[in-house]
Backbone atoms as SQL, in Angstrom:
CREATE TABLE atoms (id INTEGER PRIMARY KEY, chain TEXT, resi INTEGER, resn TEXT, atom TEXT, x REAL, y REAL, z REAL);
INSERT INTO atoms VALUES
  (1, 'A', 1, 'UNK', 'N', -74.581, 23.013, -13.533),
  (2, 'A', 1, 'UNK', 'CA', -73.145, 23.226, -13.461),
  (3, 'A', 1, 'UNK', 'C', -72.449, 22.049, -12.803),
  (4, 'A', 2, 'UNK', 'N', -72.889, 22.309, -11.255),
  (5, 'A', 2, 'UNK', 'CA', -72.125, 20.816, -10.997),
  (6, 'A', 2, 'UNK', 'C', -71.531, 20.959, -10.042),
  (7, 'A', 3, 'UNK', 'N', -70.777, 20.257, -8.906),
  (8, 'A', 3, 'UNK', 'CA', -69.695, 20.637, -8.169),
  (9, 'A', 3, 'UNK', 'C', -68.479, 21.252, -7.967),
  (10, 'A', 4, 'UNK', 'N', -67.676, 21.536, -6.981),
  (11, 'A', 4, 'UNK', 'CA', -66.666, 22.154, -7.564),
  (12, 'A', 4, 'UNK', 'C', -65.655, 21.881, -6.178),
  (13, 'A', 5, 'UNK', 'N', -64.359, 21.881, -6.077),
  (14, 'A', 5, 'UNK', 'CA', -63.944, 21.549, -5.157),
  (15, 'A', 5, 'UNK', 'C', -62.838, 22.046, -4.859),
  (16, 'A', 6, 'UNK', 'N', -62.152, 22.537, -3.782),
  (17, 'A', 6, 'UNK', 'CA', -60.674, 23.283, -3.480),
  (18, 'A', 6, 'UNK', 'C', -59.230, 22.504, -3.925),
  (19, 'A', 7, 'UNK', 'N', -59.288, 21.418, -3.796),
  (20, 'A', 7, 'UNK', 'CA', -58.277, 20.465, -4.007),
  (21, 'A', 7, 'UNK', 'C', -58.294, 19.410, -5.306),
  (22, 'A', 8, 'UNK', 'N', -57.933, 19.139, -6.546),
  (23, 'A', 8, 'UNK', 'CA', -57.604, 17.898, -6.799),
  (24, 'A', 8, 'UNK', 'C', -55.976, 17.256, -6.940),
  (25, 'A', 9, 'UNK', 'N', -56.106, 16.088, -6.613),
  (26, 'A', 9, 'UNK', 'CA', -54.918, 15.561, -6.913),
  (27, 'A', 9, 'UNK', 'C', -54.622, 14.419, -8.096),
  (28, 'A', 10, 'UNK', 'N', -53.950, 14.450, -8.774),
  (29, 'A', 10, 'UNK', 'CA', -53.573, 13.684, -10.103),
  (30, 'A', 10, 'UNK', 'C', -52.313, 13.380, -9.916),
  (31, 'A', 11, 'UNK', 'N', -51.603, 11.869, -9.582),
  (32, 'A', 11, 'UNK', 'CA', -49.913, 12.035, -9.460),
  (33, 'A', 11, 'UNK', 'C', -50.099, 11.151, -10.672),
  (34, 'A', 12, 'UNK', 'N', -49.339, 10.439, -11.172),
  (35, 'A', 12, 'UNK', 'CA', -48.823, 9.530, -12.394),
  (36, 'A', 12, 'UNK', 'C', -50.099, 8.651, -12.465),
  (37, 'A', 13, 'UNK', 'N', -51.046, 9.921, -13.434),
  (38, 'A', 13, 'UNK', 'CA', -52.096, 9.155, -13.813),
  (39, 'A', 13, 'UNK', 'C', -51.840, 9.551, -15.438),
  (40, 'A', 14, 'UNK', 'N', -51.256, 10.937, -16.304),
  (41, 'A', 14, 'UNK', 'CA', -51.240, 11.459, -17.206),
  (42, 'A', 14, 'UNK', 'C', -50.375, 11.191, -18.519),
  (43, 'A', 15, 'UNK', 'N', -49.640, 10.080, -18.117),
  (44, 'A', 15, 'UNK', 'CA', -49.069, 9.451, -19.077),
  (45, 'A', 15, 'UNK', 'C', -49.551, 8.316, -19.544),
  (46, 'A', 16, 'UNK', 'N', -50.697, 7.936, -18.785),
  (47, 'A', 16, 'UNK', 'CA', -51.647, 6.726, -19.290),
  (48, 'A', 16, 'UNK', 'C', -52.839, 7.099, -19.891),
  (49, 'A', 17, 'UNK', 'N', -53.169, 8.605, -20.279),
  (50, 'A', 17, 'UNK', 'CA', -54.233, 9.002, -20.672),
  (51, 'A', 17, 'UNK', 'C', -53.979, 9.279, -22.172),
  (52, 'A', 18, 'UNK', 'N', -54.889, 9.171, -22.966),
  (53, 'A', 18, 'UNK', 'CA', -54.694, 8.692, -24.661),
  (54, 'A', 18, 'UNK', 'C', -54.878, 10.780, -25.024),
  (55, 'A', 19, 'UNK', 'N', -56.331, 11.336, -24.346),
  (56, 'A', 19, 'UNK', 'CA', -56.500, 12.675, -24.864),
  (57, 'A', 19, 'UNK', 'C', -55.980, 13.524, -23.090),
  (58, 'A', 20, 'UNK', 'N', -54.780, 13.908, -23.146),
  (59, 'A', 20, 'UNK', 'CA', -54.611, 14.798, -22.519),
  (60, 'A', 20, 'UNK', 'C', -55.204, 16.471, -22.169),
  (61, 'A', 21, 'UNK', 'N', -55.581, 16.413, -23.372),
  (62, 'A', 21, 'UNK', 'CA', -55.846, 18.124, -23.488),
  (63, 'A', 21, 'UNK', 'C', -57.610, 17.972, -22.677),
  (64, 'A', 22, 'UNK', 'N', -58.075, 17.298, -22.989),
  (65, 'A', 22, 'UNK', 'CA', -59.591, 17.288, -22.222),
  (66, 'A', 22, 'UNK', 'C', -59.669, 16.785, -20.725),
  (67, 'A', 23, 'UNK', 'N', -58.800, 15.917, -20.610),
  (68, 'A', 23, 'UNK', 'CA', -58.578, 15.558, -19.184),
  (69, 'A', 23, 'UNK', 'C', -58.358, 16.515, -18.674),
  (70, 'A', 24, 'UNK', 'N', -57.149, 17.430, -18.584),
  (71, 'A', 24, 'UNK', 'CA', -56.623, 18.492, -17.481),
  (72, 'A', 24, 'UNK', 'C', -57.607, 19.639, -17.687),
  (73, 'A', 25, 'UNK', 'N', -58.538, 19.763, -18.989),
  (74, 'A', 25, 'UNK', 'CA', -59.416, 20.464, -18.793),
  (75, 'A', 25, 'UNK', 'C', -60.917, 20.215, -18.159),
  (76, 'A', 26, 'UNK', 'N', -61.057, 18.841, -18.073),
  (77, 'A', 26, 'UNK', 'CA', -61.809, 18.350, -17.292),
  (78, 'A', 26, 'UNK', 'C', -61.518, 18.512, -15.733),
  (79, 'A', 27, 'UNK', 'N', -60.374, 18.305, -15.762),
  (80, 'A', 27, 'UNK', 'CA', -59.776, 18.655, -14.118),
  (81, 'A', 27, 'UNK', 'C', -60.101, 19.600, -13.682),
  (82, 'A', 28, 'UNK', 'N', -59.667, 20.809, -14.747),
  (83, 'A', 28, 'UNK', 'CA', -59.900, 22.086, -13.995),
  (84, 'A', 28, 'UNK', 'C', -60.787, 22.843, -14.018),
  (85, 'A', 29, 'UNK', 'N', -62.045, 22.414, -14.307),
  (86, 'A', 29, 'UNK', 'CA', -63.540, 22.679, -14.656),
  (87, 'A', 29, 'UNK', 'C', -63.942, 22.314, -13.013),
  (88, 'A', 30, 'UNK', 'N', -63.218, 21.090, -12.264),
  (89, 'A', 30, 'UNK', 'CA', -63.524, 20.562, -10.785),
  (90, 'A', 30, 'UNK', 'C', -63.351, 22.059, -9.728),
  (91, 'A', 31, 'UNK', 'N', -62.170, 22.254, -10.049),
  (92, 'A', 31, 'UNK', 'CA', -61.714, 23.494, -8.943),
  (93, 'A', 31, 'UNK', 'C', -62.895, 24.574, -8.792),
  (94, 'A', 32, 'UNK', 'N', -62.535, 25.297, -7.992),
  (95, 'A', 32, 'UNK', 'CA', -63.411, 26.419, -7.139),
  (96, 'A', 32, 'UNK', 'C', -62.064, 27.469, -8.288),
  (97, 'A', 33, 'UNK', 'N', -62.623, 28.624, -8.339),
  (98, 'A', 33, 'UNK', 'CA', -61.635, 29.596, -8.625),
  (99, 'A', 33, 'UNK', 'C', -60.208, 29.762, -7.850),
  (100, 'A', 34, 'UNK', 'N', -60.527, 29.785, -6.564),
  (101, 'A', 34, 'UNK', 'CA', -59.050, 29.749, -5.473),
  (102, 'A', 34, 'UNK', 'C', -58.659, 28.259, -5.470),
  (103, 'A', 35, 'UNK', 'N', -59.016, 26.859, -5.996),
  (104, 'A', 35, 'UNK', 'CA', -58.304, 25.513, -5.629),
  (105, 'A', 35, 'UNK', 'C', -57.250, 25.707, -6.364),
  (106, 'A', 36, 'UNK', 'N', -56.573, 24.423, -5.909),
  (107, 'A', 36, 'UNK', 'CA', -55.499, 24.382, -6.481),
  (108, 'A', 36, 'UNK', 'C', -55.409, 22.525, -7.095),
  (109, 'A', 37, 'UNK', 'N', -54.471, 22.431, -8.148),
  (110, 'A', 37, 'UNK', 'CA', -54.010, 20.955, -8.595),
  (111, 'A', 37, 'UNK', 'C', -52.966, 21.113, -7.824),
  (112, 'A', 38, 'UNK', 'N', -53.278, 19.371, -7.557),
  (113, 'A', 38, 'UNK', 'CA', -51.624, 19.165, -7.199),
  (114, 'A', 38, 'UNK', 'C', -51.667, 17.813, -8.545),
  (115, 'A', 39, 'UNK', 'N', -50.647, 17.876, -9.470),
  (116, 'A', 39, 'UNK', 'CA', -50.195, 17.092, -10.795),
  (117, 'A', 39, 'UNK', 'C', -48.923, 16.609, -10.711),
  (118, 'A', 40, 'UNK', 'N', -48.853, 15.249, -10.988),
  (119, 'A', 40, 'UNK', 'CA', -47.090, 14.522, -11.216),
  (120, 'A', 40, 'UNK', 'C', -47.102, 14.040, -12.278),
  (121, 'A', 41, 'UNK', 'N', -46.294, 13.746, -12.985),
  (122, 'A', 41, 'UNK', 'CA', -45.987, 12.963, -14.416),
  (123, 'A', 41, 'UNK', 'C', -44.915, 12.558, -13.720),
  (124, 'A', 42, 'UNK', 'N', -44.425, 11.540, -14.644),
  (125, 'A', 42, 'UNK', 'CA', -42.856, 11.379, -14.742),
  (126, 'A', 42, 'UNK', 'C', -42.244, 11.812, -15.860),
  (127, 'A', 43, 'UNK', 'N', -40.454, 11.863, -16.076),
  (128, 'A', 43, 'UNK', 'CA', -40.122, 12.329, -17.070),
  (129, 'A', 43, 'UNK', 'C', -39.339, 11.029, -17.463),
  (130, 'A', 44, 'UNK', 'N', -38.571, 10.687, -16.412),
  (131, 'A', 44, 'UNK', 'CA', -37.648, 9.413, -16.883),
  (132, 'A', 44, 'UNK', 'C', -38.382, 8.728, -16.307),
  (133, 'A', 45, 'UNK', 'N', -38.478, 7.402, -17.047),
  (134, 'A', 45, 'UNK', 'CA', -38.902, 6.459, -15.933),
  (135, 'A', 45, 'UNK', 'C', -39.335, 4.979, -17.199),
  (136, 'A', 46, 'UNK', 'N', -39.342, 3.994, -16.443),
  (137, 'A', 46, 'UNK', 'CA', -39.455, 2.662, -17.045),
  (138, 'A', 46, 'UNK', 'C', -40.675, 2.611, -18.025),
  (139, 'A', 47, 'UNK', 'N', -41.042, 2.235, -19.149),
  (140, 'A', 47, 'UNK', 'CA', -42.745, 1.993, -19.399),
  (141, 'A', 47, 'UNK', 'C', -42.742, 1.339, -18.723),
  (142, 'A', 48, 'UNK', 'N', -43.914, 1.506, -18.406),
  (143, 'A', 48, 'UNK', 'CA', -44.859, 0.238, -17.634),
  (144, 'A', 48, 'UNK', 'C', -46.773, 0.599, -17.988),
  (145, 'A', 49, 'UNK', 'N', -46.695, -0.334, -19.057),
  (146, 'A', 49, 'UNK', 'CA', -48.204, -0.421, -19.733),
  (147, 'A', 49, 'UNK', 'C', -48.849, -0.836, -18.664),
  (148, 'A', 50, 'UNK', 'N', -50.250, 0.335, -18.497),
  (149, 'A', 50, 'UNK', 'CA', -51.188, 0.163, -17.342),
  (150, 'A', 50, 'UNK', 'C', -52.649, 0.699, -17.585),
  (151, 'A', 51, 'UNK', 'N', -53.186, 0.798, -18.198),
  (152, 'A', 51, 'UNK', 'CA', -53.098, -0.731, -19.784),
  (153, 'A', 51, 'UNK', 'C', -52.552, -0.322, -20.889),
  (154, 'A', 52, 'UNK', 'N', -52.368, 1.892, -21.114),
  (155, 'A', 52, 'UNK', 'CA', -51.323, 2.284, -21.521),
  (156, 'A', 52, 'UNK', 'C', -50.281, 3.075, -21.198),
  (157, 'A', 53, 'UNK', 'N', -49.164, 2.919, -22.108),
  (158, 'A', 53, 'UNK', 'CA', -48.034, 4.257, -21.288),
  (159, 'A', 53, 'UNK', 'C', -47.780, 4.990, -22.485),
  (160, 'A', 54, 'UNK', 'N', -48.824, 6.200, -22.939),
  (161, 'A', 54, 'UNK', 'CA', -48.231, 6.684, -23.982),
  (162, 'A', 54, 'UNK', 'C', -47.579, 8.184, -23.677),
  (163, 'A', 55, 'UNK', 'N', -46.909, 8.575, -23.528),
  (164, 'A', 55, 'UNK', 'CA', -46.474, 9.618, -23.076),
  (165, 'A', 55, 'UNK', 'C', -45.766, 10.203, -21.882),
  (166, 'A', 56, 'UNK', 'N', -44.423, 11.046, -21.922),
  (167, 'A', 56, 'UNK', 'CA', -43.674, 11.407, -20.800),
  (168, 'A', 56, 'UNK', 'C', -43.687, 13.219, -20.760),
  (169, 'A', 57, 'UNK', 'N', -43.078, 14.161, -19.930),
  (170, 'A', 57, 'UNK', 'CA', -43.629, 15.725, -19.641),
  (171, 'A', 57, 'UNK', 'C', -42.376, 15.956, -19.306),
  (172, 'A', 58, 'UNK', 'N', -41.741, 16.771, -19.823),
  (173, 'A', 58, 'UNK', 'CA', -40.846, 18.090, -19.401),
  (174, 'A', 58, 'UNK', 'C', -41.705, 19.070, -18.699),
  (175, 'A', 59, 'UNK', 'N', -40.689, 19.869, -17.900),
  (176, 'A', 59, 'UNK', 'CA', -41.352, 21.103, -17.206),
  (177, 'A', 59, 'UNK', 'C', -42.139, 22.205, -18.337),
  (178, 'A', 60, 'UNK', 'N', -41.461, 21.980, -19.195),
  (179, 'A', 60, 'UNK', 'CA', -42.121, 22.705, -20.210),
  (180, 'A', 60, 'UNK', 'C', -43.500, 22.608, -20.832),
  (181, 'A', 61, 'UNK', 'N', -43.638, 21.409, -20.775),
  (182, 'A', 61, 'UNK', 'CA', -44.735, 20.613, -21.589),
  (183, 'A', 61, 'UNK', 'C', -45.487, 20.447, -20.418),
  (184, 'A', 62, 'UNK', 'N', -45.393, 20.236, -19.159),
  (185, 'A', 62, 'UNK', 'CA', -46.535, 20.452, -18.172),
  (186, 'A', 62, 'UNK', 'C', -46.696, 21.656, -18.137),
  (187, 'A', 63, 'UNK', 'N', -46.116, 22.426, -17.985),
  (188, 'A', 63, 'UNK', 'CA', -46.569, 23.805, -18.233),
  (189, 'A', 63, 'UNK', 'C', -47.661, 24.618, -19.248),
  (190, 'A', 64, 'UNK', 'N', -47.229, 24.099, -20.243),
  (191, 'A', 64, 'UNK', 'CA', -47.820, 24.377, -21.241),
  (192, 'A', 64, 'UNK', 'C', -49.050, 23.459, -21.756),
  (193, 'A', 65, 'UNK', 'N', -49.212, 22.376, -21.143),
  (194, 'A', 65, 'UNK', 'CA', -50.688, 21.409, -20.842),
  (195, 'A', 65, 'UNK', 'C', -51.247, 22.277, -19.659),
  (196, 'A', 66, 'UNK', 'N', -51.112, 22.288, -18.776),
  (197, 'A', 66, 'UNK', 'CA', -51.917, 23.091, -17.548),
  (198, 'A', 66, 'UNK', 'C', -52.269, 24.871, -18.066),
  (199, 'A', 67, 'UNK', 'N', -51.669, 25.253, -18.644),
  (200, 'A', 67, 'UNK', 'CA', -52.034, 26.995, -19.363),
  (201, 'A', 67, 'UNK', 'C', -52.595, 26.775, -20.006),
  (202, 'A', 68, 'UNK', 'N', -52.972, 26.072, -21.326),
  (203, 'A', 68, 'UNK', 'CA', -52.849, 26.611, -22.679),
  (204, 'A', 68, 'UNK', 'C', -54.143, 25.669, -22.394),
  (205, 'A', 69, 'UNK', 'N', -54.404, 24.352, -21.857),
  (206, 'A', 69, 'UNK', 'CA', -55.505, 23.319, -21.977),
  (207, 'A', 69, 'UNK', 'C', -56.231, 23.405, -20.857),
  (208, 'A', 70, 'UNK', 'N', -55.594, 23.716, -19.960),
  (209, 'A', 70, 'UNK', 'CA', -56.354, 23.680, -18.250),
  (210, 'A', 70, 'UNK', 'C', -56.628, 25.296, -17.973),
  (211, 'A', 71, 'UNK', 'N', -56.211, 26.140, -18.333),
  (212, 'A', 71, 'UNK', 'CA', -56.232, 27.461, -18.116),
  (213, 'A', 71, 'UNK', 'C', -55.821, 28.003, -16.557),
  (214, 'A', 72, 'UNK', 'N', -54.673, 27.128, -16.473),
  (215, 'A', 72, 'UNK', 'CA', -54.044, 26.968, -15.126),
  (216, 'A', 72, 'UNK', 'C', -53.436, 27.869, -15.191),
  (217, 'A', 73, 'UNK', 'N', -53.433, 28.464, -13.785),
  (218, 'A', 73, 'UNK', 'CA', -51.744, 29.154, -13.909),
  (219, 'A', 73, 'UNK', 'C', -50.686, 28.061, -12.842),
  (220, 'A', 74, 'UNK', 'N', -49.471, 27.266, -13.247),
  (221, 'A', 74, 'UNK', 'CA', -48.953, 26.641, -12.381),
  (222, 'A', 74, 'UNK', 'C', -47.582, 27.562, -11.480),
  (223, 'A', 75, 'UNK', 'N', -47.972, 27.349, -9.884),
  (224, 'A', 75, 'UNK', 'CA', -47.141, 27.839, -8.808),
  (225, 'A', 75, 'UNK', 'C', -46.380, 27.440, -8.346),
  (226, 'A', 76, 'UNK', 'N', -46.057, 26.162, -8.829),
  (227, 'A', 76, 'UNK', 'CA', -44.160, 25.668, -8.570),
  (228, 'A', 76, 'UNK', 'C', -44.017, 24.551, -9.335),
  (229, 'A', 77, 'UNK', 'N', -43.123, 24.127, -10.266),
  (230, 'A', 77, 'UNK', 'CA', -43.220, 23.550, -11.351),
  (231, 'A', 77, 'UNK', 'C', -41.916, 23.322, -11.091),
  (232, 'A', 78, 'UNK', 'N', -41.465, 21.544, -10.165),
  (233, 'A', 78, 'UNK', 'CA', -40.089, 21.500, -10.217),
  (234, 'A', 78, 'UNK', 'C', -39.957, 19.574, -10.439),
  (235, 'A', 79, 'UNK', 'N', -38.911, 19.337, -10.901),
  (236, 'A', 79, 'UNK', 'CA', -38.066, 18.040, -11.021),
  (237, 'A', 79, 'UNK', 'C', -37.967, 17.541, -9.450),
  (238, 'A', 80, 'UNK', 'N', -38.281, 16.050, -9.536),
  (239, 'A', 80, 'UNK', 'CA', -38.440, 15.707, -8.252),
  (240, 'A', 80, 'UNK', 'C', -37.340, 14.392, -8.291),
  (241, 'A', 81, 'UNK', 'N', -37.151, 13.699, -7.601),
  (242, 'A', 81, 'UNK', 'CA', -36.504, 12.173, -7.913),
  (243, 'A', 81, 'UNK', 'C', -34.715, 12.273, -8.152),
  (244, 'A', 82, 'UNK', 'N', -34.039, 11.980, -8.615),
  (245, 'A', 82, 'UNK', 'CA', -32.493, 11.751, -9.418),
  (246, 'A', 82, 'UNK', 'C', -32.651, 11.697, -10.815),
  (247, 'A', 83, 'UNK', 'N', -31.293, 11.583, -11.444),
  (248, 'A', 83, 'UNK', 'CA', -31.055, 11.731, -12.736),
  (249, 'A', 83, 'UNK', 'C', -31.215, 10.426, -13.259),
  (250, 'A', 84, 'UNK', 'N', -31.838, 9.481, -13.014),
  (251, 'A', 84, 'UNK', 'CA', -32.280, 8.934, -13.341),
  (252, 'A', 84, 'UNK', 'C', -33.786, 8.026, -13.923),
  (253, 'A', 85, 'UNK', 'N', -34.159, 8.752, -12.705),
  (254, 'A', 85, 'UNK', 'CA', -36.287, 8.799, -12.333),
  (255, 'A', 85, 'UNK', 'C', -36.406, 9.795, -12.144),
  (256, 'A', 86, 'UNK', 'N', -37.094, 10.680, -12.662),
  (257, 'A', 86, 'UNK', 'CA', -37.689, 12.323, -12.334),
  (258, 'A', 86, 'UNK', 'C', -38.914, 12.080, -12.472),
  (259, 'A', 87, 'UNK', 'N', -39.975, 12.841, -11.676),
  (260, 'A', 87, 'UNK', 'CA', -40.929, 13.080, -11.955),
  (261, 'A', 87, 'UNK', 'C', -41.108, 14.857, -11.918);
């Protein structure tokens, strides 16, 4: 099986990832049943190729990546930053 751990953290790593749906399910294969993610995307924000930038997340669409792919349930799901940079 493997390890398993109470905490991971992922901030603006998920818009540089090509297969999303296996990553956050890879993520959450890490947790213990009670851990928790802590996850950031951005929504607005500059590209900046690192080595890629394919993709940006509405609350919706993180939502629905963490349920539907991670089998998450997410516990506060909010807009962070100004109307200009959100994450």
């Amino acid at each position: 099986e493997g390890w398993m751990v109470d905490v991971v953290i992922s901030t603006q790593v998920f818009e540089h990832v090509w297969d999303e749906r296996e990553a956050i399910s890879s993520l959450a294969k890490l947790l213990r049943p009670s851990g928790h993610l802590l996850w950031t995307a951005p929504f607005l924000e500059r590209f900046h190729k690192a080595p890629v930038d394919v993709r940006r997340y509405t609350n919706e669409s993180a939502i629905a990546l963490l349920q539907t792919h991670g089998g998450l349930c997410p516990l506060l799901v909010r807009r962070a930053g100004n109307g200009m940079l959100s994450t």
